[in-house]
N, C-alpha and C positions, 0 to 999 in steps of 0.2 A: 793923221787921219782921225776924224771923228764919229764915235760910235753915235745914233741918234737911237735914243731910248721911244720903246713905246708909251705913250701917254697914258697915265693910270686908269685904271676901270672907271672912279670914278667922275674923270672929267671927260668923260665920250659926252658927246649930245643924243638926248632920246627923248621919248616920254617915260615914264613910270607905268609900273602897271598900277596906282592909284588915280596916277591922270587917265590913264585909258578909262577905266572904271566907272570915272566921274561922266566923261564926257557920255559914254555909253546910258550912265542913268538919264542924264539930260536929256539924251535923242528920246530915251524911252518916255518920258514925261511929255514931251512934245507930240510923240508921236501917239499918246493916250489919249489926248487933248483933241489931235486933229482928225481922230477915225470915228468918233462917235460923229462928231458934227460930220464929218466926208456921208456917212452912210444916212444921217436926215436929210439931208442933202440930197442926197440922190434918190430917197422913198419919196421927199417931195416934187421933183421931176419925174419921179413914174406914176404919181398922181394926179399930176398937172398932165401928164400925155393921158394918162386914162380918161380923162372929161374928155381933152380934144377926142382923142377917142370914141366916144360915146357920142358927140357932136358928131362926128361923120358918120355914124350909122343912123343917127335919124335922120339927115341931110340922107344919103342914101334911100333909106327907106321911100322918104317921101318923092323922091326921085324914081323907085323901084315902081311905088301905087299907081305915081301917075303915067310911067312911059308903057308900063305893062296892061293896068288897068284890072287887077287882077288879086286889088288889098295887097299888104304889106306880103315883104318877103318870106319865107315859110323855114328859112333855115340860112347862114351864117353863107353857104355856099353860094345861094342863090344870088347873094350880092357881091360875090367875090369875081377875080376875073377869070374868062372862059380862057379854054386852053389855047394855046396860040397856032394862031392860024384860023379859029372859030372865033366867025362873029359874037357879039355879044346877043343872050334872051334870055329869057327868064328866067332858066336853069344857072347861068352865070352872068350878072350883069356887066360885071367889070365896075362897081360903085364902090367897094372899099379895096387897101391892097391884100395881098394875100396871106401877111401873117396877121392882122385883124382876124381874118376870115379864119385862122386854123385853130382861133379860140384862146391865144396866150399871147400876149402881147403886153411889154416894158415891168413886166413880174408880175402880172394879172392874169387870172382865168375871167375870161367872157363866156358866160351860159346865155344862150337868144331861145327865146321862148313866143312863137307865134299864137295866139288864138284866134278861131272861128267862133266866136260868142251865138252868131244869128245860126249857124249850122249850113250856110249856102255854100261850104268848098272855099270862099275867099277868105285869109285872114284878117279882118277889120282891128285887131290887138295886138301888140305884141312888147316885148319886156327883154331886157337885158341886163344883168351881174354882174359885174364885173368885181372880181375878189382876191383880193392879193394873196399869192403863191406861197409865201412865206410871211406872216405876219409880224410885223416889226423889224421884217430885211427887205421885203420889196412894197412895201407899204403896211399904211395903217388903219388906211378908211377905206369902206366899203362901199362900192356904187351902184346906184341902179338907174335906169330909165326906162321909158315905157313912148306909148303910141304918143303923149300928151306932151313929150320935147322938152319935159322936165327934170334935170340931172340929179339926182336925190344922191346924200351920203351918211354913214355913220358910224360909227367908232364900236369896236367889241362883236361887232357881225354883220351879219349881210343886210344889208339894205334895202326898203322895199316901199310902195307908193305912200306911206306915210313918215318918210325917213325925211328928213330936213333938205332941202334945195339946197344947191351947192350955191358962193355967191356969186355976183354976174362978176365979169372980169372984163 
């Protein structure tokens, strides 16, 4: 009968803890590499939704002036949708959806700012902000638009009618 010996420490198969090490730095290199670009990446997709953005509230708007007849909308709600079961009027149009309307939307705060300029009760102005929540994590640039359907942006603060046109896309 034959005794079978275990086989020395040194000939098991394994990694090393230098090979662990290694491969562990590498993931870390890689993964240094891919989170900076991950989060441009994703500021320029909450950027790109904030114009569209900003496109459906003047689409809206001029939708609000002419069904209501009554100058632009007076407040963020007023174009948001009515409660269910209630038709849609002036207090809620149902023209944008409801997290536009609650003012925060793809890491952006939207401030809507109506003006009565002539003093008649009807808004004939009005202005919108849009300003990223975290600057340099949910965006960079700063938006604005106004009654004139012109999407203005710019770098370092908020934006405003003489801020550079976004370009057409």
């Amino acid at each position: 009968m034959k005794l079978h010996r275990a086989a020395p420490v040194s000939s098991r198969r394994g990694f090393s803890l230098i090979e662990l090490l290694i491969v562990i730095a590498i993931i870390l290199v890689i993964a240094g590499l891919a989170i900076p670009s991950f989060l441009r990446s994703k500021m320029r997709a909450n950027e790109a939704a904030v114009a569209g953005a900003l496109r459906s509230v003047t689409t809206a708007n001029e939708t609000y002036q002419s069904t209501y007849a009554q100058g632009y909308a007076p407040n963020f709600a007023s174009l948001a949708p009515p409660p269910v079961g209630t038709p849609a009027s002036a207090a809620a149009a149902g023209l944008i959806d409801p997290t536009l309307a609650s003012g925060t939307r793809n890491g952006y705060n939207f401030i809507y700012a109506a003006i009565d300029t002539d003093g008649n009760g009807q808004f004939d102005q009005y202005t919108v902000n849009a300003n990223p929540v975290q600057v340099g994590t949910s965006g960079e640039k700063y938006f604005y638009v106004d009654h004139t359907n012109v999407i203005r942006e710019n770098l370092g603060g908020p934006a405003d009618a003489t801020s550079s046109p976004i370009p057409k896309q």
